[in-house]
VMD Tcl script that draws the C-alpha trace (Angstrom):
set ca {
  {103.20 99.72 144.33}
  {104.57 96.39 143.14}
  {107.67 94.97 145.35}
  {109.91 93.82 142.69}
  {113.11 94.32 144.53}
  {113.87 90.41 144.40}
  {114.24 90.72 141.13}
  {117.86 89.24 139.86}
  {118.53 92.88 138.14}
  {117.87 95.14 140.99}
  {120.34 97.11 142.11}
  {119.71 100.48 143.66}
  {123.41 100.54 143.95}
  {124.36 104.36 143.14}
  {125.15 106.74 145.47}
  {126.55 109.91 143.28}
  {123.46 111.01 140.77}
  {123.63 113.31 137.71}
  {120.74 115.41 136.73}
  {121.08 116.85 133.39}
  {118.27 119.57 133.78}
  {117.61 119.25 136.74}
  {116.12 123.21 136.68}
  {112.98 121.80 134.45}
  {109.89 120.45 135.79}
  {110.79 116.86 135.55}
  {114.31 116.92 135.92}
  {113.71 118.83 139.78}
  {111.48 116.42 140.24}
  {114.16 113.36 139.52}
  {116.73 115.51 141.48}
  {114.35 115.58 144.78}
  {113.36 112.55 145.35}
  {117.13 110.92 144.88}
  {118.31 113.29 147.71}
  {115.16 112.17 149.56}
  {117.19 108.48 149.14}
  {119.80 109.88 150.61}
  {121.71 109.91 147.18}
  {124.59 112.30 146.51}
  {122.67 115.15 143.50}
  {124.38 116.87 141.11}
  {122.39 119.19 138.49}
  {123.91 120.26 135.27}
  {121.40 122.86 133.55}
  {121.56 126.17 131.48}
  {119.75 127.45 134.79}
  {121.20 127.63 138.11}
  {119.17 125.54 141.17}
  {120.04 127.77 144.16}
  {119.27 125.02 147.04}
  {122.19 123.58 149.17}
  {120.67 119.69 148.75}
  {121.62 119.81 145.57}
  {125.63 120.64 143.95}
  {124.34 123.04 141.08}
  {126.86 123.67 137.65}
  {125.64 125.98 135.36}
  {126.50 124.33 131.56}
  {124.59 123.02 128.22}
  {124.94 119.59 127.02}
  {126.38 121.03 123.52}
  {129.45 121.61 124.85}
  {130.65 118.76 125.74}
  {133.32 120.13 128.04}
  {130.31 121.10 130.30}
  {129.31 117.41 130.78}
  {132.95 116.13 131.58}
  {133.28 118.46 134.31}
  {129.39 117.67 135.75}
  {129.98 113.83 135.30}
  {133.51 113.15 137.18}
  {132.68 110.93 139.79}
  {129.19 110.44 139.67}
  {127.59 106.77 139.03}
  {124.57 107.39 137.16}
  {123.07 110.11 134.77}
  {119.60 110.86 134.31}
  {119.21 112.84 131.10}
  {116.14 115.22 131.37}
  {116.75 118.15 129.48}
  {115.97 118.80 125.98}
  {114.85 121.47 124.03}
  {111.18 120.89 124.13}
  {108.40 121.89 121.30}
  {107.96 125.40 120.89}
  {107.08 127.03 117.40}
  {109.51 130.05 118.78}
  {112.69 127.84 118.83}
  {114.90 128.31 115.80}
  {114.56 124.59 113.89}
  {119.07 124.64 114.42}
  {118.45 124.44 117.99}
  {116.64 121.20 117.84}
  {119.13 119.64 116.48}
  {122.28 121.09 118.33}
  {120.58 120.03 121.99}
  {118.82 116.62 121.44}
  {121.02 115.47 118.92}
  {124.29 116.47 119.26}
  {123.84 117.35 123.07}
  {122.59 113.30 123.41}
  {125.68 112.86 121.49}
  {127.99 114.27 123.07}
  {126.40 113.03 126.47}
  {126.93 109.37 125.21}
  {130.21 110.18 124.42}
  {131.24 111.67 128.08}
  {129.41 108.72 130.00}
  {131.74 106.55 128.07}
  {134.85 108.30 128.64}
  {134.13 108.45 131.79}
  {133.16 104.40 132.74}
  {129.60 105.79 133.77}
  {127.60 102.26 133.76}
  {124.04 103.33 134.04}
  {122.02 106.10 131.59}
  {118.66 106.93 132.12}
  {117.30 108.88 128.98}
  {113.79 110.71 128.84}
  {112.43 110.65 125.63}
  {108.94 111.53 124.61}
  {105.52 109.71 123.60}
  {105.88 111.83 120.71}
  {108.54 109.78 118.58}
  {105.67 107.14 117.89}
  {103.24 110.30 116.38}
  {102.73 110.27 112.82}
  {99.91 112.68 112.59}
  {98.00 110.11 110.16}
  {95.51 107.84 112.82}
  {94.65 108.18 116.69}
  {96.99 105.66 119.25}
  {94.99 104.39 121.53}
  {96.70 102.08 124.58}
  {99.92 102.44 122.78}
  {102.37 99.83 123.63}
  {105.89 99.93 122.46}
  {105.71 97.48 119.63}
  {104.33 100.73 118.23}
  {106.89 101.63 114.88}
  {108.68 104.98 114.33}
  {106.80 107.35 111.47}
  {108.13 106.27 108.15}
  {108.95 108.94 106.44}
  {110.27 111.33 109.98}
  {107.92 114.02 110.69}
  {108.59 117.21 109.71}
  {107.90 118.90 113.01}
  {111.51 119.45 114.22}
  {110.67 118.39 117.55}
  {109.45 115.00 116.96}
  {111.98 114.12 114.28}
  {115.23 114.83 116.85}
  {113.30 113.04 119.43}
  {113.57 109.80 117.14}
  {117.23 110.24 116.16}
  {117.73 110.54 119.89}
  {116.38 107.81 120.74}
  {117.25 105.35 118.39}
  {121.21 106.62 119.35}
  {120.50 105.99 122.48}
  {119.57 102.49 122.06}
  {122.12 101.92 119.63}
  {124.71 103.07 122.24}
  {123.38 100.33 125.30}
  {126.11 98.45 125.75}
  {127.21 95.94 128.74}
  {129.76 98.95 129.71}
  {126.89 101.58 129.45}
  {123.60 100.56 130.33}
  {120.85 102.73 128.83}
  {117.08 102.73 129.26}
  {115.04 105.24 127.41}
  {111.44 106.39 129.15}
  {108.77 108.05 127.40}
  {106.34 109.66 129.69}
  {103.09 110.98 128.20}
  {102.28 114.94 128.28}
  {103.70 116.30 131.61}
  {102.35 118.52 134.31}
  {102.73 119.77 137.60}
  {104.91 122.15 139.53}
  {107.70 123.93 137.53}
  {105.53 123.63 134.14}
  {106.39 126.47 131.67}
  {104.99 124.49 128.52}
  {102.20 122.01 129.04}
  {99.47 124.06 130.93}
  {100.87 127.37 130.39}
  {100.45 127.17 126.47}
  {96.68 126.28 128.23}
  {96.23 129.37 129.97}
  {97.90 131.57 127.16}
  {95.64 130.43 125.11}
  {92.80 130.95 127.41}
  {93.87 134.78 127.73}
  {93.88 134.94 123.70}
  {91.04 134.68 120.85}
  {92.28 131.23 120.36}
  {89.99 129.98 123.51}
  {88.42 127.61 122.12}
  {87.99 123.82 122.17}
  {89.37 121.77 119.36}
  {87.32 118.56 118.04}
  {84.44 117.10 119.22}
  {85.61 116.18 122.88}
  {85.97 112.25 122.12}
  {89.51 112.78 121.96}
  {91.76 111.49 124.75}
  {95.27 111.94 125.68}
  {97.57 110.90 128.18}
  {98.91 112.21 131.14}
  {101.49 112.17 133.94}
  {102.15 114.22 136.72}
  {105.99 115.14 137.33}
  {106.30 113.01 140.56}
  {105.02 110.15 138.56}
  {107.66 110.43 135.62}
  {110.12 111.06 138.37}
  {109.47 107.57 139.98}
  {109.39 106.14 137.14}
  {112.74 106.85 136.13}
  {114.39 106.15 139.62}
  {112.81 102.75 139.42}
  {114.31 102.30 135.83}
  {117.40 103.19 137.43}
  {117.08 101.16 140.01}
  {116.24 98.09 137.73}
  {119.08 98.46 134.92}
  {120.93 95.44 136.96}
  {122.75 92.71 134.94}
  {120.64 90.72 132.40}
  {117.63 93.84 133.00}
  {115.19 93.76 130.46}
  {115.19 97.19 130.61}
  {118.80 97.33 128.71}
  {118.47 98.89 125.35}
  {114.92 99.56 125.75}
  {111.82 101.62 125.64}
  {109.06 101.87 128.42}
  {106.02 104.49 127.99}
  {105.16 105.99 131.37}
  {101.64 107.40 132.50}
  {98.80 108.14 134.56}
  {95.71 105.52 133.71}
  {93.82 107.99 136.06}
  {94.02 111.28 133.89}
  {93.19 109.65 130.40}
  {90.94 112.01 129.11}
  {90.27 114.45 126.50}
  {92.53 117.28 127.14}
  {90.53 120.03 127.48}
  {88.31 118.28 129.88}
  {91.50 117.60 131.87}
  {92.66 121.11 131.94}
  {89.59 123.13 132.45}
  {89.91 122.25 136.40}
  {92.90 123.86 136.24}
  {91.64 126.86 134.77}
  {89.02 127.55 136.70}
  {90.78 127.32 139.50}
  {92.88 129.46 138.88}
  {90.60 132.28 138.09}
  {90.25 131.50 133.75}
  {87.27 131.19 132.00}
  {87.90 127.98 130.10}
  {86.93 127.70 126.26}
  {83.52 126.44 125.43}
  {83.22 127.14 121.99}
  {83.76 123.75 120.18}
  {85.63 123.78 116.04}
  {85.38 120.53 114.45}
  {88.60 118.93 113.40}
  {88.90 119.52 109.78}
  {88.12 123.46 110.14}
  {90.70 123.57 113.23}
  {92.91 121.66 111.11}
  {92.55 123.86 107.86}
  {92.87 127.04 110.81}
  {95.76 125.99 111.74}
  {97.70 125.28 108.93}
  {96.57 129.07 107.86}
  {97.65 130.14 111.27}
  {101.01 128.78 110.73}
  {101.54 130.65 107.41}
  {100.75 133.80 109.12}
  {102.37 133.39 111.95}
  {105.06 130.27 112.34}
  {105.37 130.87 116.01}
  {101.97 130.67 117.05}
  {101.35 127.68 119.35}
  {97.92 127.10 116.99}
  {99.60 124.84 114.76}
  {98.80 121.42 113.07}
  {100.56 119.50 115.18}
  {98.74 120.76 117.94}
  {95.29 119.72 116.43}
  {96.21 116.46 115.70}
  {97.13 115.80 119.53}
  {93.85 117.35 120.65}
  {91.44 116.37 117.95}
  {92.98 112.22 118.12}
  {93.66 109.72 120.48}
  {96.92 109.67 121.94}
  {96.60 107.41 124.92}
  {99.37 104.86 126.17}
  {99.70 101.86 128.43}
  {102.43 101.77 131.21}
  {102.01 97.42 131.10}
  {105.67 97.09 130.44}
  {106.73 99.52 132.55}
  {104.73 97.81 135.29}
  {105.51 94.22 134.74}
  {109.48 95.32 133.82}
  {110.23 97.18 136.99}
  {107.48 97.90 139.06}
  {106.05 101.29 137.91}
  {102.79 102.71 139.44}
  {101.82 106.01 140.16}
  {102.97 107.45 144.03}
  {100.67 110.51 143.75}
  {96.65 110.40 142.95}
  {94.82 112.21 140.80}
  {93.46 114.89 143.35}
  {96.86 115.20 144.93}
  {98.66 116.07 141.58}
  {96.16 118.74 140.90}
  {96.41 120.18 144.30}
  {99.98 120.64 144.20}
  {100.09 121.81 140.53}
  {97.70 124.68 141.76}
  {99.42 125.73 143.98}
  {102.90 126.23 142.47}
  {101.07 128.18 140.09}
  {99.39 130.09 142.62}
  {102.49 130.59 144.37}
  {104.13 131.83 141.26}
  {101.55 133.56 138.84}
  {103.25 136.93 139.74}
  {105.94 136.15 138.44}
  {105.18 133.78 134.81}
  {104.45 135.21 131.51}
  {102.22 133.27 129.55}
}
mol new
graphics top color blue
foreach p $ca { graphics top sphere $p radius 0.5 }
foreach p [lrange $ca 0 end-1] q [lrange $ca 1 end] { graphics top cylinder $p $q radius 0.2 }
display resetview
């Protein structure tokens, strides 16, 4: 990794660390390594984190009285949690939690003089469904019309609040790491496996595909340097930085069927071309609206979605801590550990 600690904007300054869901996969993450600084960790979640490292409220970012009470005294927040894609969510919640929640998060790091806001967005607010991204960088535009998908169109309005709220008083970086995995996963590679237990088991497109990939370590760095970096005239003020693993660029179902296998599931082999899976799964949403077969799905698989982590680098140092084989290793065996007890 890159030394850019003489840099005239770093300042790994902060001692008393919010997590805002810091139960999820990458919010843990986030929370663990900052106590392995020695910082002071707070977690704010809908889910209680029963470990004594960490100080654990139980709250939700839509009430706003939740987030004054987890954010007294801290000097930083790293916002992690959102509600994340799932055709079973109600479209309302979208909005209440990564709108309004981001809202009234905004609104409790200024009342409170918090300086520094570290906000995890999502590859998926540069997605228009239309063309394959390939290397994205961030001069990459927002869909124009918003998508429809619920997800993706909060993500945007999100985001662009977020920048629009950076301020020399609040200091706000927004990261968008590409398709997480690893320990503590209940969306990425379980919707895999589910769908390796069910008739859909099959591969979508032709396999030329490739998407993008970070393991939950990874993102976690990532946004610890950001934090670290958001000094006084930081680039990183008011801006965007994709975050991912050069090493897992792939297609997708190449990337998961190691994971499958080794963890006892035959993985799919039967191949649909794009415009049938396409035209499937636009029938498949009619029938059933909260099957994970959707369009959106198919255009993630069946495109590229890769993106480069060149500003991230050159801005404030980011490279991935944990290899390939390292990241699979321990993703195996948290699953492993835990298969008795997930429902896929």
């Amino acid at each position: 990794m890159k030394n850019t600690q003489n840099k005239p904007y770093y300042e790994n300054n902060f001692k008393n660390c919010l997590v805002i869901g810091g139960a999820g996969m990458l919010g843990y993450a986030v929370a663990e390594q900052l106590h392995a600084e020695g910082k002071v960790v707070r977690i704010l979640d809908i889910q209680p984190v029963h470990e004594d490292r960490f100080e654990s409220i139980v709250g939700d970012i839509r009430n706003i009285e939740d987030i004054r009470r987890a954010i007294k005294s801290v000097d930083i927040v790293f916002q992690c949690a959102a509600a994340v894609w799932d055709p079973k969510l109600p479209e309302s919640l979208y909005t209440e939690v990564n709108v309004q929640g981001n809202q009234n998060v905004i609104q409790a790091c200024i009342e409170q003089g918090i300086h520094k806001l570290i906000y995890t967005s999502t590859i998926d607010v540069v997605v228009n469904g239309a063309k394959p991204i390939t290397d994205g960088n961030e001069y990459l535009p927002y869909p124009d019309p918003l998508p429809k998908d619920p997800y993706c169109r909060t993500k945007i309005i999100a985001e662009k609040m977020m920048i629009q709220a950076n301020s020399d008083k609040l200091k706000i970086c927004c990261l968008r790491p590409a398709g997480i995995y690893g320990p503590r996963d209940r969306y990425h590679l379980p919707n895999i496996i589910h769908a390796a237990k069910q008739s859909l088991n099959f591969r979508l497109g032709d396999g030329s595909a490739r998407f993008s990939h970070i393991f939950s370590e990874n993102a976690a760095h990532a946004h610890i340097l950001a934090a670290k970096h958001l000094g006084e005239n930081s680039p990183l003020h008011g801006n965007c930085y994709f975050v991912s693993d050069p090493a897992t660029n792939g297609n997708l179902f190449d990337f998961m069927e190691p994971f499958l296998v080794e963890l006892g599931y035959k993985p799919p082999k039967l191949r649909i071309p794009c415009p049938m899976a396409y035209a499937m799964s636009w029938i498949s949403e009619k029938i059933n609206p909260q099957s994970i077969f959707t369009t959106f799905s198919v255009i993630q698989t069946c495109l590229d979605h890769t993106y480069s982590s060149a500003k991230a680098e050159a801005d404030f140092g980011y490279e991935p801590i944990v290899g390939k084989e390292e990241a699979f290793r321990k993703t195996v065996e948290w699953f492993r550990n835990r298969s008795k007890n997930l429902t896929f």
